[in-house]
N, C-alpha and C positions, 0 to 999 in steps of 0.2 A: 516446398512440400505441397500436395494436396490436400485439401478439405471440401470436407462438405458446402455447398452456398448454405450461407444464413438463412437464416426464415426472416420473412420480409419485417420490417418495422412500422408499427401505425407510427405514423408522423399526427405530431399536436399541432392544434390550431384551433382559432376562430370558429371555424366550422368542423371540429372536430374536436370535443372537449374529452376526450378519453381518457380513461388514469392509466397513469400505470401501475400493474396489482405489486412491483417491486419494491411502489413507494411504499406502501401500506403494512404495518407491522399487524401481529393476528387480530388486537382491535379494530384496528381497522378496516380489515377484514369482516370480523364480526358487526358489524355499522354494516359495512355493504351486502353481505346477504340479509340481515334484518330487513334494510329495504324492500329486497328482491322481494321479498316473504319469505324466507326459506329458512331454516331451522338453522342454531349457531351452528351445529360440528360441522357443517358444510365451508364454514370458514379454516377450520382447521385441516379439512381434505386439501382448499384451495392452498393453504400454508405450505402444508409439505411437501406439491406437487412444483411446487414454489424454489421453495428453501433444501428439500432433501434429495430432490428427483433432479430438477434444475430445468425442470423445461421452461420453452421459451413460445409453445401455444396452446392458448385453451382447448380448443380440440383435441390436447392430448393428455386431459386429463380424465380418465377411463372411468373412473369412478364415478365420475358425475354424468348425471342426466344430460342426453343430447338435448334439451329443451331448455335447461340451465347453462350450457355451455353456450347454446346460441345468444340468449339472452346477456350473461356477461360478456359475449365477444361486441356486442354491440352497443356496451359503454368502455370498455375496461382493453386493454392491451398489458402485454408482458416485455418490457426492454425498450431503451430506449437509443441503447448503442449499435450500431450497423456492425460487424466484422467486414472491414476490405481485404485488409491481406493478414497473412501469418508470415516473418520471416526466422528460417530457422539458422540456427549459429552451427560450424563444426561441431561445437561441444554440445549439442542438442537442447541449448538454448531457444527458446521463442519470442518473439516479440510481438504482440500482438495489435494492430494495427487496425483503433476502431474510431466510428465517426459516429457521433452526435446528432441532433434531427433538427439544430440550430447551427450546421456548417463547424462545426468541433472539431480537433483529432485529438482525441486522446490514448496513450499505449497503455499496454499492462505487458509483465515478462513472466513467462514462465519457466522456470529453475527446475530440471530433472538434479537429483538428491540420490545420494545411496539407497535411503529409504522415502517413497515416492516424490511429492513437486510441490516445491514452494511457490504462489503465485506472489507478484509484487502487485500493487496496485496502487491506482492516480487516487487521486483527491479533489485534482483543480486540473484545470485547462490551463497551463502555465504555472508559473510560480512569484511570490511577490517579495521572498526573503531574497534573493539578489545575490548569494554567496557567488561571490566568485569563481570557482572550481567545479560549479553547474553548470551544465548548458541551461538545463530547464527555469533556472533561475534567468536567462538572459532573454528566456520569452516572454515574461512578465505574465502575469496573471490573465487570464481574460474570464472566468468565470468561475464558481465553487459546481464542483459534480454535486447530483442532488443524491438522495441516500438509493436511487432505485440506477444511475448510473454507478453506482459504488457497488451493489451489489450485482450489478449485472455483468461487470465484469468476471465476477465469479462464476456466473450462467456460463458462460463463452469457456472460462478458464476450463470448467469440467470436461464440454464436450470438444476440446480440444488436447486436454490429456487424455480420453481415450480410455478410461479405467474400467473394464470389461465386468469386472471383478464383481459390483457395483455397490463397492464402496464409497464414499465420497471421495473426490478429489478436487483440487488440489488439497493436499493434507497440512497445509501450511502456509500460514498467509501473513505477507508482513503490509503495512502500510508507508510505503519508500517507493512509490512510483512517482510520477509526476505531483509538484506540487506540497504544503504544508500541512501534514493532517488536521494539527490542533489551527490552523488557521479556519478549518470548515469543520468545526466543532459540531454543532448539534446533526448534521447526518453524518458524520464519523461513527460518534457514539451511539445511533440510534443502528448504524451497517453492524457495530460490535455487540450489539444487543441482540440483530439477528441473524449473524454467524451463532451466536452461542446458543440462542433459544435450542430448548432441548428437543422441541418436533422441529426443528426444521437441519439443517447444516451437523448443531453438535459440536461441534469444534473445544475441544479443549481452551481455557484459555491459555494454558504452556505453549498452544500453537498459532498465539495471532501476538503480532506484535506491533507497536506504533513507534514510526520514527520523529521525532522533532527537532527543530532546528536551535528550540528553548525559548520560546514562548510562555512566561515562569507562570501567569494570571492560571493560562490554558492547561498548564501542568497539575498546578491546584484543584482546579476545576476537576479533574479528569479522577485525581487522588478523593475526592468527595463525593465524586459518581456512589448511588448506593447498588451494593448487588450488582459490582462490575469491575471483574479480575484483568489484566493487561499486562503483557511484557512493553518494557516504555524502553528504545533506544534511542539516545541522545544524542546529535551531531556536535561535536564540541572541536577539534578542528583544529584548538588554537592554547595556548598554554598563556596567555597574557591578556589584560583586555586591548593594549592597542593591536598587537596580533591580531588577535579574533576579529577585532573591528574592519580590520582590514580585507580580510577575508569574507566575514559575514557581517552585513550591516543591522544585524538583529541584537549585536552585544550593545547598539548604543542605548535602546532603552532597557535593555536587559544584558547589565553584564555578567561576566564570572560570579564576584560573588554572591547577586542574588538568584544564578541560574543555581549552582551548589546547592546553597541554601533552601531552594524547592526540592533540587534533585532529594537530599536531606529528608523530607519532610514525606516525598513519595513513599507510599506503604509496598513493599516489595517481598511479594511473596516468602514462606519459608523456603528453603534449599535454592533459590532461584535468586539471580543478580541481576541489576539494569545493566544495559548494553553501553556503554562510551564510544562511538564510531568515531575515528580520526583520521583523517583523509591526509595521507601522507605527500607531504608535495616537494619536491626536490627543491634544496639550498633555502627554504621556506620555512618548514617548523619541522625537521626533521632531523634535525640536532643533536648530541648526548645531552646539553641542557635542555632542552624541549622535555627529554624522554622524563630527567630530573624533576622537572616543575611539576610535570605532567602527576606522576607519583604524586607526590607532594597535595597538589589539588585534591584529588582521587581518598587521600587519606581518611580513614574510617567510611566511608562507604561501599556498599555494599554492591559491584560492581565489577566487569569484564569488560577489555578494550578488546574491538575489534578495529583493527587497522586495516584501510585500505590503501592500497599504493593508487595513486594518483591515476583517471584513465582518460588518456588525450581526445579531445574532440576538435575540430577546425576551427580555428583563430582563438585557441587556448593563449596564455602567456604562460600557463606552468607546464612541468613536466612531470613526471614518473621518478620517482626517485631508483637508483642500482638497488638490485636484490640483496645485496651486500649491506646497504645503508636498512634495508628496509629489514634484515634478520637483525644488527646491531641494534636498531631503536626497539625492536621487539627482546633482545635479551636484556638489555637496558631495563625494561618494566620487568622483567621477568626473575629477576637477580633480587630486585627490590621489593617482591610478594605480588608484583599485581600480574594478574591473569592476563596474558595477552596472546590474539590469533590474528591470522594473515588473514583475510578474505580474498582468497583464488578470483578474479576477475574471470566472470563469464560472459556470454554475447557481446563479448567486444566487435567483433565481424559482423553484429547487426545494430550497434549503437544499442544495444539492451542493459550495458554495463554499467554499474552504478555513475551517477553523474553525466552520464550520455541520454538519457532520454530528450528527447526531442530532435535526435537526428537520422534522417533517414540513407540508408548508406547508398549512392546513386545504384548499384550494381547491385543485386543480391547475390551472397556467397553459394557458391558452386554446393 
């Protein structure tokens, strides 16, 4: 596909101590034009010009004085991410292919929907839960995104959906791209404070959701947030803990039943369920007793599986289970009261599909 080139990126340094206005939440804001001298609601123009418009240069903020706009351009910068490429999937999948101003690459995917685009988003420059059936997890960690690389990918995500309309988009944002949300806790929660602020973005909280791997301390923490609603989906994977262990090395200090037991304890909205994601992986935990246990675990809470069939990246050891296996372990939960759905595998043709981030496909599809 074609795009627009990016607007160029102030690079940080030594000699160029510049913020970026993405880290900065409206206090923050409000702090910075106080310096400037200039009356607070100028903080709040810079907010939504920010947070609801989605620009990425001062100069195009119309409302403000050209004399003000010079002057913050000459501390302050907007993004920290480059856009290099966009690849797009048959299924009009995207993968969004950006870089860092410290040698990074980090992705985001954007999901076209019946009703508009779910963006996924990274967290971290690699991952350090190690689960097996991740690619992203086999590139280890190499850094936490700061809260202004977390939203910036939002900046991009808009003006690459394209929404004329000028509505916000994307309308839907989960936290399931590269990396562990609750492992880069304090700018997660400060990115979900301003997705929702009410001048800026808006977002419902029905429409942001965070994925974890069960991190139980982090789960807590996030249940204690005050004034901070969240769909929380769980990577759970495994119906046993030597299972699970094996799969994900995160059950050793956090097994089954203290991850439950937070799950338990999470306050989950009325009419609305936590997520279960279970990565269905052939001759692996894809079993009728799998499906058994699974239940069983699940009992009295408050809760929806989504299963994924497994999706191959190079030098995997697992496979894809038959679609045959993967309806039976779906009627299996389903016989027994608990809610369960397939998740349709998208941007497999650009490595955008859950558990493929971090692989770039040598060719891009036709």
């Amino acid at each position: 596909m074609t795009v627009a080139p990016p607007e160029p990126v102030m690079e940080r340094g030594p000699d160029n101590p510049s913020v970026d206005l993405l880290e900065l939440p409206l206090e923050g804001l409000e702090s910075l034009v106080a310096e400037l001298g200039e009356r607070p609601y100028r903080a709040l123009q810079i907010f939504r010009w920010l947070h609801l418009r989605g620009v990425r240069r001062i100069d195009e903020m119309t409302d403000i004085s050209r004399p003000l706009r010079a002057r913050l351009a000459s501390l302050a910068h907007i993004g920290g991410l480059k856009l290099s490429d966009v690849l797009e999937d048959a299924d009009g999948t995207r993968k969004m292919l950006l870089d860092s101003v410290d040698g990074h690459s980090v992705e985001a995917v954007l999901i076209p929907m019946e009703v508009g685009t779910t963006l996924c988003l990274s967290t971290q420059v690699g991952c350090n839960m190690g689960c097996e059936f991740c690619l992203t997890g086999r590139l280890r960690k190499q850094r936490n995104l700061t809260l202004g690389e977390i939203v910036d990918q939002v900046a991009h995500g808009r003006r690459i959906a394209g929404d004329e309309s000028g509505r916000p988009e994307p309308g839907n944002i989960v936290f399931m791209g590269m990396g562990e949300p609750l492992d880069n806790y304090e700018a997660v929660v400060a990115a979900l404070r301003l997705l929702q602020h009410s001048h800026g973005a808006s977002l419902s909280s029905r429409r942001i959701t965070v994925s974890t791997a069960g991190l139980v301390p982090a789960i807590d923490r996030l249940a204690a947030e005050p004034d901070l609603v969240v769909n929380l989906a769980v990577s759970l994977n495994a119906t046993t803990n030597e299972q699970r262990e094996r799969l994900m090395p995160v059950t050793r200090a956090y097994p089954l039943e203290a991850l439950l037991a937070a799950l338990r304890r999470f306050p989950v909205p009325q009419r609305r369920r936590m997520t279960i994601e279970y990565v269905l992986l052939a001759g692996v935990n894809d079993s009728p007793a799998d499906a058994r246990r699974l239940v069983r675990l699940l009992h009295g809470l408050r809760a929806k599986v989504n299963l994924l069939p497994f999706n191959p990246w190079p030098g995997s050891r697992f496979a894809r289970p038959p679609d045959a296996r993967v309806a039976e372990f779906q009627e299996s939960l389903q016989e027994r009261g608990v809610t369960a759905t397939v998740r349709q595998s998208r941007g497999r043709g650009v490595g955008a599909a859950c558990g493929q981030l971090g692989e770039i496909p040598r060719e891009k599809p036709e």
